[in-house]
C-alpha positions in Angstrom: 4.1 9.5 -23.1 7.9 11.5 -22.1 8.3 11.8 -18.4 7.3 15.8 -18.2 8.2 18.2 -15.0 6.1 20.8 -14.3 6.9 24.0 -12.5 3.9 23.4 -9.9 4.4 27.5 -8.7 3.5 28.2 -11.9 1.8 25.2 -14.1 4.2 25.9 -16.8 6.5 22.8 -18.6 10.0 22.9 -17.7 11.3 19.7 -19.6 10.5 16.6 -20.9 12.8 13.5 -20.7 12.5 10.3 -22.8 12.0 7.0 -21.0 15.0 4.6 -21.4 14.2 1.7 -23.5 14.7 -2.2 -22.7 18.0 -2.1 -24.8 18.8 0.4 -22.4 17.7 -0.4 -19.7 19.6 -4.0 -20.2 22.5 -1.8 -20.8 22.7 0.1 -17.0 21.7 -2.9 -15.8 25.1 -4.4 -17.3 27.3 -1.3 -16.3 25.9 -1.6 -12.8 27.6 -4.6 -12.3 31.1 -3.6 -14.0 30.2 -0.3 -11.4 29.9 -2.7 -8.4 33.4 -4.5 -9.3 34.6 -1.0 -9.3 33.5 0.7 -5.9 34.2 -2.8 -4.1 37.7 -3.1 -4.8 38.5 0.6 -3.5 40.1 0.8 -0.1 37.4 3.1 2.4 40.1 5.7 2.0 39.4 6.3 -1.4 35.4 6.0 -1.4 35.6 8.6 1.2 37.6 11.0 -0.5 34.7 10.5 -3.0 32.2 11.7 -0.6 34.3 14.7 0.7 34.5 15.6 -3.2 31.0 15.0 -3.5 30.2 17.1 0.0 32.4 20.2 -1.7 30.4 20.6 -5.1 27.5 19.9 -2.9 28.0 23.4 -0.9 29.3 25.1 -3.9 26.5 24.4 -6.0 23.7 24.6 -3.2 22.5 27.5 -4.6 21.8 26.3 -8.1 20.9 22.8 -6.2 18.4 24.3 -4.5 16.7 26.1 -7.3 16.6 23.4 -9.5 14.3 21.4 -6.2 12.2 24.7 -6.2 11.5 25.3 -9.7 10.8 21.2 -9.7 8.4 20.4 -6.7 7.8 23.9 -5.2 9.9 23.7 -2.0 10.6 27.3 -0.7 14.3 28.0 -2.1 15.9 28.3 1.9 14.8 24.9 2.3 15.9 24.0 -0.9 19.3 25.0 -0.7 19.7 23.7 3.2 18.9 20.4 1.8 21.9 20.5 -0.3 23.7 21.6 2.3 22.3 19.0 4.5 23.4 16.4 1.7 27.1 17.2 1.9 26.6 16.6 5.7 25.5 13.0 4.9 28.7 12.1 2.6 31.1 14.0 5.0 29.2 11.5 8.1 30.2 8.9 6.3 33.6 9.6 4.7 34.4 10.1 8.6 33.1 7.3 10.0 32.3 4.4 7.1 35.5 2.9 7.7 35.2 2.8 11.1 31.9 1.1 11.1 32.5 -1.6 8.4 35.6 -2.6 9.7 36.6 -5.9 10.3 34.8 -6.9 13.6 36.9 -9.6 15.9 34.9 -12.0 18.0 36.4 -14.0 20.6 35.8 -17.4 19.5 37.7 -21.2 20.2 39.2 -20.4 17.0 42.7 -18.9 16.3 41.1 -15.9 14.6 37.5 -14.8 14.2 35.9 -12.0 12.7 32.8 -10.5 11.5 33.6 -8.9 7.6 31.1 -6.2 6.6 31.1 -7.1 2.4 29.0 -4.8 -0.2 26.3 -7.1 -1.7 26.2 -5.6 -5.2 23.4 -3.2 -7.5 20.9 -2.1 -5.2 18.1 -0.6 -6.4 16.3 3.2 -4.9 13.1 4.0 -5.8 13.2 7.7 -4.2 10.3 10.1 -4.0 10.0 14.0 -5.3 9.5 15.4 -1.5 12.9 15.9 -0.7 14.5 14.9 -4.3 18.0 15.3 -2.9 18.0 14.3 0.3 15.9 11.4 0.6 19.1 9.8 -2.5 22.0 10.4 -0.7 21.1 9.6 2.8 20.4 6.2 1.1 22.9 6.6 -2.0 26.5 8.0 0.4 25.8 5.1 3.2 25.7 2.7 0.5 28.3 4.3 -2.0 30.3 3.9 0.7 30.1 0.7 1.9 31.3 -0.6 -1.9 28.2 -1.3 -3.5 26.3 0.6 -7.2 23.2 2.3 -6.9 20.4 2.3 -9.9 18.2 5.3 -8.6 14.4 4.9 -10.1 13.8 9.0 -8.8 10.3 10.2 -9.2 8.7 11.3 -12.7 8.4 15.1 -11.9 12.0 15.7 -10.4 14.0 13.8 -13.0 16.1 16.7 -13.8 16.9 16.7 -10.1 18.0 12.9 -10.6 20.3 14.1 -13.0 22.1 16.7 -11.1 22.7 14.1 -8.9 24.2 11.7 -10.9 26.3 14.6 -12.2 27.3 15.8 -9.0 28.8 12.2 -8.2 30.4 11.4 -11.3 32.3 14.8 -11.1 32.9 13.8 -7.3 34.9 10.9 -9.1 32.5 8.1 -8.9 32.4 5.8 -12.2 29.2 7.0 -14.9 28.2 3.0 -13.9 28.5 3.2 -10.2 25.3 5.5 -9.7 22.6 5.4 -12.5 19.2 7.0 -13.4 16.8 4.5 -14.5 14.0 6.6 -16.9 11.2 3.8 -16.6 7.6 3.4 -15.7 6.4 1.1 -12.2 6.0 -1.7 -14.7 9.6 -1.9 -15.3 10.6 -1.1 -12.0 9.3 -4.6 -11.1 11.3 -5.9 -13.8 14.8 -4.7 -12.6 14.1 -6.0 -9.3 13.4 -9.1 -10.2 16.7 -9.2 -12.4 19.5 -11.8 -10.3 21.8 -8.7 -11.2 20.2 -6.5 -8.9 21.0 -7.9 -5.1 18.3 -5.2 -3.1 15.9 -2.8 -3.3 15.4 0.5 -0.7 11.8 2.5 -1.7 10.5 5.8 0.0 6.9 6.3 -0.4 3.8 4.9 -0.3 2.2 1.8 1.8 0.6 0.2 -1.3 5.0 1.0 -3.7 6.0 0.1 -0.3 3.8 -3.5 -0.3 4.3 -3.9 -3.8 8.1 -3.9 -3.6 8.3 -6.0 -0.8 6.8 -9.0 -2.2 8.8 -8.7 -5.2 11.7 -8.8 -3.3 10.9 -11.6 -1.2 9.8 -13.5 -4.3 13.2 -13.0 -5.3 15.4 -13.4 -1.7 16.1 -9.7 -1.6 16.7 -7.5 1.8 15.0 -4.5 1.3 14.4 -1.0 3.7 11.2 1.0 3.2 10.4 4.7 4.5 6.5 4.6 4.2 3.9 7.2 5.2 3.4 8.6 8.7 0.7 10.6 10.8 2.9 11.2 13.5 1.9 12.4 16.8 2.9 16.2 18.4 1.8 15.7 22.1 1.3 18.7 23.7 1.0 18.3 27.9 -0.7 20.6 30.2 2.9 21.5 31.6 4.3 22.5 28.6 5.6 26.0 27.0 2.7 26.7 24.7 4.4 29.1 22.7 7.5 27.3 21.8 4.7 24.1 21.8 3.2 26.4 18.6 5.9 27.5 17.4 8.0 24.7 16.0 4.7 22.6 15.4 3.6 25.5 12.9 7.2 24.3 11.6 6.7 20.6 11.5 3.5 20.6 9.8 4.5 23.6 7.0 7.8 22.6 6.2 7.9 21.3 2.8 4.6 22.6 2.0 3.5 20.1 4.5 4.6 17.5 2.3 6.5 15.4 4.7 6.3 11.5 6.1 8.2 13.1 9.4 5.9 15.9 9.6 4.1 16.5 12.7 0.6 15.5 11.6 -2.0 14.9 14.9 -1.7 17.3 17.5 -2.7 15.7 20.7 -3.3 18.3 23.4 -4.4 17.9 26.7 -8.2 19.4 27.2 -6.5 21.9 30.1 -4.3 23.9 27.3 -6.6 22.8 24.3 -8.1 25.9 23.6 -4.8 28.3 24.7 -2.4 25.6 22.2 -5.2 26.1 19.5 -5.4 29.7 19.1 -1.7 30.0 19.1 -0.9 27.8 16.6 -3.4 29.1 14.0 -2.1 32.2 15.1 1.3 30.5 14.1 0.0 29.3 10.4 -2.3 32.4 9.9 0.9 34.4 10.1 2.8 32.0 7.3 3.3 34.0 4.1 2.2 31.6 0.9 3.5 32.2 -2.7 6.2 32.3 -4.9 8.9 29.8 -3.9 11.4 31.7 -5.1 11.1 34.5 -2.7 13.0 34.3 0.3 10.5 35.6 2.6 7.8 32.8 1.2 7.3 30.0 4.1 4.7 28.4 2.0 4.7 27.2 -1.8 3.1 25.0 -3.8 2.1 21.4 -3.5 3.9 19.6 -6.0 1.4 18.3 -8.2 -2.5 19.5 -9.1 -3.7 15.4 -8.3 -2.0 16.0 -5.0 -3.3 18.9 -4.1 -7.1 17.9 -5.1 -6.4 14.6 -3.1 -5.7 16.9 0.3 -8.8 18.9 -0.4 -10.5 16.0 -0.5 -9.3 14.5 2.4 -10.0 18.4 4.3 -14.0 18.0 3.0 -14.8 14.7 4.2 -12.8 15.4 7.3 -15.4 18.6 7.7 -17.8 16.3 6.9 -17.2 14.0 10.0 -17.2 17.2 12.4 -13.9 18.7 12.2 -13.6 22.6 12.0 -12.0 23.8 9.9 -10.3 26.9 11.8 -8.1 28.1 9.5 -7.5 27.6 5.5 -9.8 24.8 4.2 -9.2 26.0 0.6 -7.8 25.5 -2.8 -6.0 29.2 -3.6 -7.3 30.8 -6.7 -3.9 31.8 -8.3 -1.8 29.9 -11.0 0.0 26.8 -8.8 -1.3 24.1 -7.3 -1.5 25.9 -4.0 -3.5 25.0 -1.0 -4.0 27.3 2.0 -2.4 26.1 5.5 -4.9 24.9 7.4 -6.3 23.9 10.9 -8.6 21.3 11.8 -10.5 21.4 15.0 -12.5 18.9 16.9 -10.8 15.9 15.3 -11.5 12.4 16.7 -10.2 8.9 16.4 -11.8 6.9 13.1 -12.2 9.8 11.0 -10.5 11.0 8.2 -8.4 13.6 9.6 -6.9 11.1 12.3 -6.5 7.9 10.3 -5.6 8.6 7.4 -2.2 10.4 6.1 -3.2 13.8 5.2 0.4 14.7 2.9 0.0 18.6 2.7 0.1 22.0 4.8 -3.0 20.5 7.3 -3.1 19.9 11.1 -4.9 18.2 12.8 -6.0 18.7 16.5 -7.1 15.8 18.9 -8.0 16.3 22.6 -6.5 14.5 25.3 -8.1 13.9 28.8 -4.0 13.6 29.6 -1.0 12.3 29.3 -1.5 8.8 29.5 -4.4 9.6 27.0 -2.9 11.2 24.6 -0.1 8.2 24.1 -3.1 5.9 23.9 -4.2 8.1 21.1 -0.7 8.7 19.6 -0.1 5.1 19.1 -4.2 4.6 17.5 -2.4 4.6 14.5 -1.4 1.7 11.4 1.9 4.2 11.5 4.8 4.4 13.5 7.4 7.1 11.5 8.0 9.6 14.1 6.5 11.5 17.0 7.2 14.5 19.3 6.3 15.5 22.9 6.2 18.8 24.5 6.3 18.7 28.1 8.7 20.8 30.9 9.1 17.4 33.0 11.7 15.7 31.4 11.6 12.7 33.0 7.8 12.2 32.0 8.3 13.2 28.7 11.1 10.5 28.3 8.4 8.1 29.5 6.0 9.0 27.6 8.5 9.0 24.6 9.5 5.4 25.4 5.7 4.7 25.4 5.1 5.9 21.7 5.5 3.3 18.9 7.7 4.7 16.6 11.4 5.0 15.2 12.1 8.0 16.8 10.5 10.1 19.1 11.4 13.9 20.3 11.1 15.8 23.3 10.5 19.7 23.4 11.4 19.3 19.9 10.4 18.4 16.0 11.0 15.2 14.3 13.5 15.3 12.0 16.8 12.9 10.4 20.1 13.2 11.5 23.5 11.4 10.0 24.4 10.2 13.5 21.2 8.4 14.7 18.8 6.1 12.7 16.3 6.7 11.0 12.7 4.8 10.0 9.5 3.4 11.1 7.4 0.4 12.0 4.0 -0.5 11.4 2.9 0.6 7.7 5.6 3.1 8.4 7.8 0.6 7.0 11.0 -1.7 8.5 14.9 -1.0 8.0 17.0 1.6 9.0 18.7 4.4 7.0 21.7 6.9 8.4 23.8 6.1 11.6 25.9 2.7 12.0 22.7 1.1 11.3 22.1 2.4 7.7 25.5 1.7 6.4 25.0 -2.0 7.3 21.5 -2.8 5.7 23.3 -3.8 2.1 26.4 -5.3 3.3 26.6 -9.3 4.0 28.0 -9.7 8.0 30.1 -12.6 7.2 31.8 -14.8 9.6 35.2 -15.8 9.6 37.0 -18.6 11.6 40.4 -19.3 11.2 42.1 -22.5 12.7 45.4 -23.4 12.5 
């Protein structure tokens, strides 16, 4: 069977890619070493002039970028093309700072001279996921480009051509064809090239059970890894906050992506006092989304990506329903061409049922009630996850406490979750371990080695 993407807008094939054999596969595998020799022996100042080349065709080409994600896995084009954009924000980060941050750390030892060296470790392997197809690759992919290593990117069946622009994008950005390469394989081999003495790490996006799975194939071997899992992270709404900016940018954090996001705000805890005035608003707020064609500018809601995931929400939406949640607003499959699903609202949702447990990936929300705010972080951290959170709340000072409270990797106040260059970002729990962007991502595939020096 080829590897096939599918328009999910419009169920129609786009193109189908052949799966790289063992010969080839032994092949990258090969290059990706002659790749690492490469990048490590450049000085910073010429991986970052990489990146900066890499940032430029990024921004010139975010247009056809961003249709290329659309047409792909159904994101609205906008977002689309500001993920681009947002990618050329990553390599410039890091072309800035890289240097900077690996540098040769001294310590102030009883030696003559002691240091801390920040070395590449070699081919590290991504196994990326179709959500944000660019994005989630290079805020792994520039950190690590630029700290010496090669990357062998394993990117999700149904955005390979998306893969392949990026690859493009970085071998025209002056990067060696061996020092960033696609691997066209099923899981079966995936396992296989991590267990290969060639490849020194792995870094995975997706799933808890990928997530597991890698993991103990790394440690098997004595490989670091970093895993992005799943979330259902809290949006905290307090009897003090501004309900309509409250609504507002959760409507945001839960549609964005066709709901399809780990960071996306997923439980809406509420206190009881503003339950019923936060509710109304916010289906207000998601009644109001326009859903269609990705293509059109003025669409805030497309497609899911993929008919399985879409039946797999539904799912999730009926035995929810099931256990006494309302459903009040969406609740449906659309009947159009697409694998759309309308956005929805889900009322009356309590701990230890589906719609609070579980990680519903899609345009649902979920609303819990909160007797208050101590309450409502006891509920928001009644959870296996720990990705994200946010909390909306006009006393700044208690919503710092509370965000200290939460158990998770970041938290936000008065606004949504989302990734930034410039501070960390990742979970705990089954949210996963490791850190991408900031100082912090740059150093998870880099040995910290000490040197002491006496005369």
């Amino acid at each position: 069977m080829p590897l096939v993407s599918t328009n999910p807008a419009t169920e129609t094939e786009i193109e189908r890619y052949s799966f790289h054999t063992d010969r080839e596969v032994e092949r990258r595998l090969t290059q990706a070493t002659s790749g690492f020799a490469v990048n490590r022996e450049r000085s910073f100042a010429e991986r970052a002039a990489r990146l900066e080349r890499a940032a430029e065709l990024l921004d010139d080409r975010a247009p056809a970028l961003g249709a290329l994600m659309t047409e792909e896995m159904g994101k609205p084009l906008p977002q689309a093309q500001g993920e681009a954009e947002k990618c050329a924000w990553v390599c410039r980060y890091y072309a800035e700072h890289g240097a900077d941050i690996l540098a040769d750390e001294p310590v102030e030892t009883s030696a003559q001279k002691s240091y801390v060296a920040y070395e590449p470790l070699g081919p590290i392997l991504a196994v990326m996921p179709w959500n944000f197809p660019f994005w989630q690759v290079f805020r792994f992919g520039a950190p690590t480009l630029m700290a010496g290593n090669a990357v062998l990117l394993k990117h999700a069946p149904n955005v390979t051509g998306c893969a392949e622009a990026i690859a493009d994008v970085l071998r025209k950005a002056g990067f060696a064809d061996h020092e960033l390469q696609v691997l066209r394989v099923d899981e079966a081999t995936v396992g296989d090239v991590l267990g290969d003495r060639r490849v020194r790490g792995a870094t995975l996006t997706g799933s808890v059970p990928a997530g597991a799975a890698v993991a103990q194939q790394a440690a098997a071997q004595i490989k670091p890894t970093v895993l992005e899992l799943g979330g259902s992270d809290p949006f905290i709404v307090c009897a003090d906050a501004d309900l309509e900016a409250a609504a507002s940018v959760g409507c945001t954090a839960r549609m964005q992506n066709n709901g399809q996001s780990c960071i996306a705000a997923k439980r809406f805890i509420v206190e009881r006092a503003v339950l019923d005035d936060f509710q109304e608003r916010l289906v207000d707020a998601v009644e109001a989304l326009t859903v269609g064609d990705p293509t059109d500018e003025q669409t805030d809601v497309g497609p899911m990506a993929r008919h399985d995931l879409r039946d797999q929400v539904h799912d999730q939406v009926e035995r929810a329903i099931g256990e006494g949640a309302v459903a009040v607003a969406g609740g449906h499959t659309l009947e159009r061409d697409g694998f759309f699903y309308a956005p929805t609202v889900l009322a009356d949702v309590d701990p230890g049922t589906v719609a609070f447990d579980e990680e519903i990936f899609g345009p649902v929300a979920s609303i819990v009630a909160a007797d208050d705010a101590e309450h409502a972080v006891a509920l928001a951290n009644d959870t296996r996850f720990g990705l994200g959170g946010s909390i909306f709340t006009e006393d700044l000072e208690k919503g710092e406490r509370m965000a200290r409270a939460v158990e998770a990797g970041c938290v936000f106040v008065n606004e949504m979750t989302k990734s930034d260059p410039r501070v960390p970002f990742g979970g705990i729990k089954d949210s996963g371990y490791g850190r991408e962007l900031s100082h912090h991502g740059i150093r998870e595939f880099v040995n910290a080695k000490t040197v002491w020096v006496e005369e």
